[in-house]
N, C-alpha and C positions, 0 to 999 in steps of 0.2 A: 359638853364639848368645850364651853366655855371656860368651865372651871379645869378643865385636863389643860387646856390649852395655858393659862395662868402657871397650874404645877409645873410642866415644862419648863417655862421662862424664868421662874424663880429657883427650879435646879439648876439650869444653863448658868444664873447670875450666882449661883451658891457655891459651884465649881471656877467660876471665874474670880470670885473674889478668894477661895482658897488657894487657887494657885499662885495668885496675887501675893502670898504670905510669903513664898516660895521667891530666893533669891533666882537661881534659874533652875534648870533641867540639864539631864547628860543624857547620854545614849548609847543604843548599842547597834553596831553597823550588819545591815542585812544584805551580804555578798553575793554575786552569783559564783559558778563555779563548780557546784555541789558540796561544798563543804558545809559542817553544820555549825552555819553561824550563829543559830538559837541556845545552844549547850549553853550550861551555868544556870539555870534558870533564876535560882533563887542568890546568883551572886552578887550581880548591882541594889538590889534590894537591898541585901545587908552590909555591904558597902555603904551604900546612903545614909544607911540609917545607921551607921558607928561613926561615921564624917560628919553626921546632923551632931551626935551625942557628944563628942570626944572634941573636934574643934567648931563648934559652932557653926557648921558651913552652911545650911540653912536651904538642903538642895530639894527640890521637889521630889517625896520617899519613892516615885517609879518612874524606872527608863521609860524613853522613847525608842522608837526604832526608826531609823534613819538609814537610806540605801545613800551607796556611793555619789551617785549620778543627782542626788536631788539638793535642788536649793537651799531644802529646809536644813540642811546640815551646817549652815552659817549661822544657829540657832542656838546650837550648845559650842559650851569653851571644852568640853570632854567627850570625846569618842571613844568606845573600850569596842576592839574585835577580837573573838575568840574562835575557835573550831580546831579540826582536828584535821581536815583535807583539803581539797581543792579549794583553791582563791582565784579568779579571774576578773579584773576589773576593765570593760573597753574604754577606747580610746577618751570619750566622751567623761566617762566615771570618772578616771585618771586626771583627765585637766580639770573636774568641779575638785576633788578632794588637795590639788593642788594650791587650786586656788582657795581652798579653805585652810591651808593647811601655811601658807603663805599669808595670810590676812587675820593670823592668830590664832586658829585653831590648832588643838591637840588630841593626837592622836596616840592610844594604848592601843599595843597589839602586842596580845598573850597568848603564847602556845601551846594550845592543850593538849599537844604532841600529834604530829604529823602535817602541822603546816608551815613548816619553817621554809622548804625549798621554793614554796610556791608564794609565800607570801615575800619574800627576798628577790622572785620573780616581776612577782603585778608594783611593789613597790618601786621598782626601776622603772617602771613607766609612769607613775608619779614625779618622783627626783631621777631623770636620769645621771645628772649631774652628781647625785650623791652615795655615797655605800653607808652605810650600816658601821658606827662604830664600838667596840666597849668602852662604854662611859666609867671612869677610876672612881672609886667608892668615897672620894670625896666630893662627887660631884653633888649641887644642890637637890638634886633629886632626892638623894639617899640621906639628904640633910637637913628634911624640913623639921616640925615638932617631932617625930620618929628619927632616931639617928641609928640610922643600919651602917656600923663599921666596917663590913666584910659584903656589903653588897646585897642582893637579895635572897630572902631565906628560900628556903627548899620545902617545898609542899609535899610534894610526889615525886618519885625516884625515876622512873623510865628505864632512862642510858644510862642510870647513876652515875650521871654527869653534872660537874658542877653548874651551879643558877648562873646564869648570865643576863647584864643586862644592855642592848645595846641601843644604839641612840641616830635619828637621823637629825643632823642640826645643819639648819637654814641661816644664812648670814649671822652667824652668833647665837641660834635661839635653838633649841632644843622642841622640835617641831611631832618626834613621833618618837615615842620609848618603846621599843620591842623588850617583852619579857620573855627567854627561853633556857628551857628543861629546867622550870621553877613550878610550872602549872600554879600561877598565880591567883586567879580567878576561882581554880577550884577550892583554895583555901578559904575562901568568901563564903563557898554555900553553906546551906543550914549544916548544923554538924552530923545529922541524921544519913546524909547523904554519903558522905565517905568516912565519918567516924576519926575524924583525923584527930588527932588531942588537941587541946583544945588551946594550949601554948602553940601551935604550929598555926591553927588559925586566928589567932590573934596576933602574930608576927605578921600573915599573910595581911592582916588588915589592916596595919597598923602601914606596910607599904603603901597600899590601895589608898588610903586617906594621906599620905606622900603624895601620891602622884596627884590628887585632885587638888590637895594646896597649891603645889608647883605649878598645874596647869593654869590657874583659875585668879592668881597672885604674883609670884615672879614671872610666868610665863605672856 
């Protein structure tokens, strides 16, 4: 018992001192609503780990999960939500993500197509104050080490409608990027997964690690 009980403590100190290596962690937002906020599985993964390669970001290689309403979400400088349906955030969700959102925190929210109306919705109870703009393709976002001149690439077709990317900005700061009919995120997964070529997924990442300098540096 004795000796199990030693093993435990020096894995507990073997994980802590690895993450320890680790500048911080991001996350991915667990919604209620019914929508499936779990989709992408294998996208933040390989995110991280071409943000670890490419500019040195130094990010702990796996999300966390973070619901709206909890504290813990004052933890990461990057929150990425995805899904495809319903989003409902109550009252309560609304003024924590606010207040994170308000006190420096950044928010990605990418449409895996069908939650545009609803997330345009739960957002207004966030910022009432604020709408949704398109940010001009010279905006810092689309101009960090990756320079997108035309905005963001195009993964997956849908509406075959052009990518958009629009922006909620808080006294001057660019507080929450919406990615939509770009399926951003799905350009992230293993390639196994949609087969996309593999130029198409590396434009897609090559924004992804945009957005997390932006967040994490100018923002």
């Amino acid at each position: 018992m004795r000796k199990l009980i030693c093993l435990l403590i020096i894995g507990f100190v073997s994980l802590a001192t690895a993450k320890a290596q680790y500048a911080y962690k991001i996350a991915k937002l667990k919604y209620n609503g019914g929508g499936d906020w779990y989709a992408n599985k294998t996208s933040l993964p390989n995110l991280i780990k071409f943000a670890n390669a490419n500019l040195r970001m130094n990010i702990f290689p796996e999300e966390d999960i973070v619901e709206p309403g909890s504290p813990d979400i004052f933890n990461y400088p990057f929150v990425h939500m995805t899904g495809h349906g319903n989003v409902v955030f109550s009252d309560a969700e609304a003024q924590n993500m606010r207040r994170y959102l308000m006190s420096g925190g950044f928010l990605h929210i990418d449409d895996n197509y069908g939650m545009d109306k609803f997330i345009r919705r739960e957002m207004k109870k966030v910022f009432p104050e604020l709408n949704f703009i398109e940010l001009p393709f010279n905006h810092p976002v689309y101009q960090q080490k990756y320079k997108f001149a035309t905005g963001l690439p195009k993964v997956h077709e849908h509406d075959g409608k052009a990518p958009q990317g629009f922006g909620l900005i808080y006294q001057g700061r660019l507080v929450c990027f919406y990615s939509y009919e770009c399926d951003l995120g799905n350009g992230w997964e293993d390639q196994s997964v949609y087969n996309d070529p593999e130029p198409v997924r590396q434009q897609a990442l090559r924004m992804g690690a945009n957005l997390l300098q932006y967040a994490t540096t100018i923002n």
